[in-house]
C-alpha positions as CSV (number, residue, x, y, z in Angstrom):
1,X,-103.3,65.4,-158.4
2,X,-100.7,68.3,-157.2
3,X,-99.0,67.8,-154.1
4,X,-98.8,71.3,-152.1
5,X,-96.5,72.5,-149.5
6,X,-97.9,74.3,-146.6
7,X,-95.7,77.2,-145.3
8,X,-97.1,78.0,-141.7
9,X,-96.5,81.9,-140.8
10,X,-97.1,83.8,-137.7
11,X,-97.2,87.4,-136.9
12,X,-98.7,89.1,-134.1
13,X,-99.9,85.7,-132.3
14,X,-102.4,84.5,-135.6
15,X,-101.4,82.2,-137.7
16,X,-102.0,81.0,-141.3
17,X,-101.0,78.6,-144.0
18,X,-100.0,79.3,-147.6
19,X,-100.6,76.7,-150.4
20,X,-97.0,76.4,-152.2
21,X,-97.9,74.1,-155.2
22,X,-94.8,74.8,-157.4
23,X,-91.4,75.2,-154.8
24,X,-89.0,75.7,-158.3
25,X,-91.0,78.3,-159.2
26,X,-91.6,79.8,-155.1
27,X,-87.9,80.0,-154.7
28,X,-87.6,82.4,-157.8
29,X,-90.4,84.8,-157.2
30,X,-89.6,85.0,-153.6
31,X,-86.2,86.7,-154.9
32,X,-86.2,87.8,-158.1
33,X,-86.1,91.5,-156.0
34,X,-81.9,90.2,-156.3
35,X,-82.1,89.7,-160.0
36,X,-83.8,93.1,-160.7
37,X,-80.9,94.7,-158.6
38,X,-78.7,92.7,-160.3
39,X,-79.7,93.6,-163.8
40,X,-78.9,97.4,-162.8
41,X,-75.5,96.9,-162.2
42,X,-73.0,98.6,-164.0
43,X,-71.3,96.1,-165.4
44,X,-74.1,94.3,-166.9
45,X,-75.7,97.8,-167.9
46,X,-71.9,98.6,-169.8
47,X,-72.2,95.1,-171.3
48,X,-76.2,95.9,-173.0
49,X,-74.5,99.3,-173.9
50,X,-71.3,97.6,-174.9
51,X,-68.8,100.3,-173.1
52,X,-67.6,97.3,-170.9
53,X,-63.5,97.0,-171.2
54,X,-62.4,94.3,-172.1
55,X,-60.1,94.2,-169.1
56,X,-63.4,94.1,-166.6
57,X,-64.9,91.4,-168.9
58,X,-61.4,89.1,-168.7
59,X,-61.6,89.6,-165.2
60,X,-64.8,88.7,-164.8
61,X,-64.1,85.4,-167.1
62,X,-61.1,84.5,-165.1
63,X,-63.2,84.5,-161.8
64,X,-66.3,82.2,-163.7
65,X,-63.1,79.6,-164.7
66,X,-62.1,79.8,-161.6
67,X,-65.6,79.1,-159.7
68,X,-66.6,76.3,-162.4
69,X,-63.3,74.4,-161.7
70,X,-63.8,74.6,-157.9
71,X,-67.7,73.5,-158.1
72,X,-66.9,70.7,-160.6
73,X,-64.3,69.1,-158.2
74,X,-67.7,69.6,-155.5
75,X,-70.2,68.1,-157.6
76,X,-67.6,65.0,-158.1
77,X,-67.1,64.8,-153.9
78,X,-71.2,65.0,-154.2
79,X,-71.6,62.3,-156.7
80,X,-69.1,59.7,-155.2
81,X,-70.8,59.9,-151.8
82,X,-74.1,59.2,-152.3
83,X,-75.7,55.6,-152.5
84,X,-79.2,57.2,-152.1
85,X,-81.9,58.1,-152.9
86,X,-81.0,57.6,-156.6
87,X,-82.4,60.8,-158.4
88,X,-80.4,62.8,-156.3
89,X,-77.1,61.1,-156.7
90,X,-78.4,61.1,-160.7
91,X,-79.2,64.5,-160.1
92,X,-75.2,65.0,-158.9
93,X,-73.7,63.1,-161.5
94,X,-75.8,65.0,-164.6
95,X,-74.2,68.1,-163.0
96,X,-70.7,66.7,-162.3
97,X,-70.7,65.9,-166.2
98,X,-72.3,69.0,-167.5
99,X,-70.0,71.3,-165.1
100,X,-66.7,69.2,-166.3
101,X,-67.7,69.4,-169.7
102,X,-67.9,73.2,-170.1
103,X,-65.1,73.7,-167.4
104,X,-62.7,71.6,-169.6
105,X,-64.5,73.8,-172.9
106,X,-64.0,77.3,-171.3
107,X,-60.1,76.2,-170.4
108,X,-59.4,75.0,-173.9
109,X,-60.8,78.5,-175.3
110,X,-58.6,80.3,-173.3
111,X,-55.3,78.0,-173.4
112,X,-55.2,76.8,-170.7
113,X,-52.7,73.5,-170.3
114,X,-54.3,72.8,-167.1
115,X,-55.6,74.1,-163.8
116,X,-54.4,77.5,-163.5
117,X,-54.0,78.8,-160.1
118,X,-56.4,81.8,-160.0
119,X,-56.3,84.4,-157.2
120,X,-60.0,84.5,-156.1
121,X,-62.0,87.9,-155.4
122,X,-63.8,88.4,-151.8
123,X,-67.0,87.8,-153.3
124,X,-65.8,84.7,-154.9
125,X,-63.9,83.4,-152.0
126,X,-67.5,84.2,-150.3
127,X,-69.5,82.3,-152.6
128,X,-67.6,79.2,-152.6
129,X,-67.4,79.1,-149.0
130,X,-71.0,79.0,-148.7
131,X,-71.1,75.9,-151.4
132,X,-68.4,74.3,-149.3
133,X,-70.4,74.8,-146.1
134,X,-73.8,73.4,-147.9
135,X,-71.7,70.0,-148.8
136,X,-70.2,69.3,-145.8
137,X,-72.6,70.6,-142.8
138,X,-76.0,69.9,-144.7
139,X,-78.2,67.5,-146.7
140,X,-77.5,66.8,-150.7
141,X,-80.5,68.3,-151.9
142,X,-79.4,71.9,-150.4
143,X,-76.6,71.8,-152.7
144,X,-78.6,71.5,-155.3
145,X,-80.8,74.1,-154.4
146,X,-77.9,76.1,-154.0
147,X,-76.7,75.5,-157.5
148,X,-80.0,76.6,-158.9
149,X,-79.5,80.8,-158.3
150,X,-76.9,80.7,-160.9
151,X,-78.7,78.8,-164.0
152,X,-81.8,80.8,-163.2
153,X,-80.4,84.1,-162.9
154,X,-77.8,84.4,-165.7
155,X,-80.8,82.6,-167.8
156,X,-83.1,85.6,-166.9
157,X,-80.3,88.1,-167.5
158,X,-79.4,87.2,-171.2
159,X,-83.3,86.7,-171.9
160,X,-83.6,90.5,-170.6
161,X,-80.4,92.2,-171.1
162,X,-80.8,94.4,-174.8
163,X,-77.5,93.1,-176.4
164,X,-77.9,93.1,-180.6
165,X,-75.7,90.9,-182.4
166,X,-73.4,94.4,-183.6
167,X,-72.3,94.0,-179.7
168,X,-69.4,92.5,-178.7
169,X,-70.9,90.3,-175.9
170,X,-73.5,89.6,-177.7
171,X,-71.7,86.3,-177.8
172,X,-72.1,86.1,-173.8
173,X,-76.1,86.6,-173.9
174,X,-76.3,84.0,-176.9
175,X,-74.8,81.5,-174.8
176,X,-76.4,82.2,-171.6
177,X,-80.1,82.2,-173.2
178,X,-80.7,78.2,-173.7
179,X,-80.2,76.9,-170.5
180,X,-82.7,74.2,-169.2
181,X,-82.8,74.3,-165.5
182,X,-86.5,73.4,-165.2
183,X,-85.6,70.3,-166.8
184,X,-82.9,69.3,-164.1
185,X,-84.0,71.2,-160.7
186,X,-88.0,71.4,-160.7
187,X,-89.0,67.8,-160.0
188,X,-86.1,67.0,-158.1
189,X,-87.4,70.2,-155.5
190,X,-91.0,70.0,-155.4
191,X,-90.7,66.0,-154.6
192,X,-88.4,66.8,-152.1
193,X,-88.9,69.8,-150.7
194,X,-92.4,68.4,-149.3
195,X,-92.4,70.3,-145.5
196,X,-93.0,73.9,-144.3
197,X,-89.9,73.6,-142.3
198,X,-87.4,72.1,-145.6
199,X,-89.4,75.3,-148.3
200,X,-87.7,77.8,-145.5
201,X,-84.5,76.5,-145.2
202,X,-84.7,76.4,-149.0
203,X,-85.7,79.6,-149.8
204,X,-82.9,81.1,-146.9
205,X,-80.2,78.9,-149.2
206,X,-81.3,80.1,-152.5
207,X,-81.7,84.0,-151.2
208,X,-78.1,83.4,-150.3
209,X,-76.4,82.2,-153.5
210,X,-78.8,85.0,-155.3
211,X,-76.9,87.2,-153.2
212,X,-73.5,85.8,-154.3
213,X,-74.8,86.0,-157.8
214,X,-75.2,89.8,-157.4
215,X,-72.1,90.2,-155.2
216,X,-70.2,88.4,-157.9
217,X,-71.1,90.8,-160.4
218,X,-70.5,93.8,-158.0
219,X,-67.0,93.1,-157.7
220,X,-66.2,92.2,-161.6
């Protein structure tokens, strides 16, 4: 039998519920409004066009290094401090090792030695604020909800940006087309996010990070 979660709104003094049977799937269609702005962006439309410069896409590259190096060394902090309940801290370590893996990949395919100190944009700086704020002011599983916005939305984005393999980032939408978040996030959500009151607080996280998705490409 499906569980549901009840979201109780108001407006002018009545007051109804609304079945929400599927959170994962809530979260996205509450703001995908982001990811269709997104998607219009100029650097993404220069990409499906292939008139990006190359110096733009570096830049941009530079940044992701930089922001999967800062959220790896998170998801460890995340991992090594909680004892309970075990899908979560499973949850944190499958992340940890999938984040560290294709950190340590995207360092050795640009020759990098080590860590390298990268200056970091104000919308990056933003965005890992705001995942610096979720793990130390509030509950593991709204870290995880804010790690969802970006394996959603750059998901969607190579499954809807028109870039044929004669184009030069063709490369980028290839890799960015398998991902599996379903798998990893949408059990772990619906069982947890199980009250009015936890689907909000959710939703204002996730409507955040899609935000700092969009900012992120903005700026690139």
């Amino acid at each position: 039998m499906k569980t549901s979660t009840l979201l109780c709104l108001c407006f002018l003094g009545f007051s109804y519920s609304l079945a929400v049977e599927d959170v994962y799937e809530y979260l996205w269609e509450k703001n995908n409004d982001i990811a269709s702005k997104t998607i219009e962006l100029d650097f993404l439309r220069q990409m499906e066009n292939g008139s990006l410069q190359a110096e733009r896409y570096v830049n941009f590259t530079i940044q992701d290094i930089g922001y999967l190096l800062k959220v790896t060394k998170m998801l460890k902090r995340m991992s090594a401090k909680l004892s309970q309940p075990d899908d979560i801290r499973n949850f944190m370590k499958g992340r940890y090792t999938s984040y560290k893996s294709f950190a340590d990949y995207m360092l050795k395919q640009y020759f990098f030695k080590g860590e390298p100190p990268i200056l970091q944009t104000p919308a990056m700086r933003k965005y890992l604020a705001f995942y610096r704020n979720l793990m130390d002011n509030e509950e593991a599983l709204y870290f995880a909800v804010g790690l969802l916005p970006c394996s959603r939305l750059w998901n969607w984005l190579a499954n809807n940006l028109n870039i044929p393999p004669t184009n030069a980032y063709h490369t980028w939408k290839v890799g960015n087309m398998g991902g599996h978040s379903e798998k990893h996030y949408k059990a772990l959500l619906n069982k947890y996010l199980n009250t009015p009151e936890k689907v909000v607080k959710a939703n204002a996280v996730f409507r955040a990070q899609m935000q700092n998705e969009h900012d992120f490409f903005l700026s690139s």
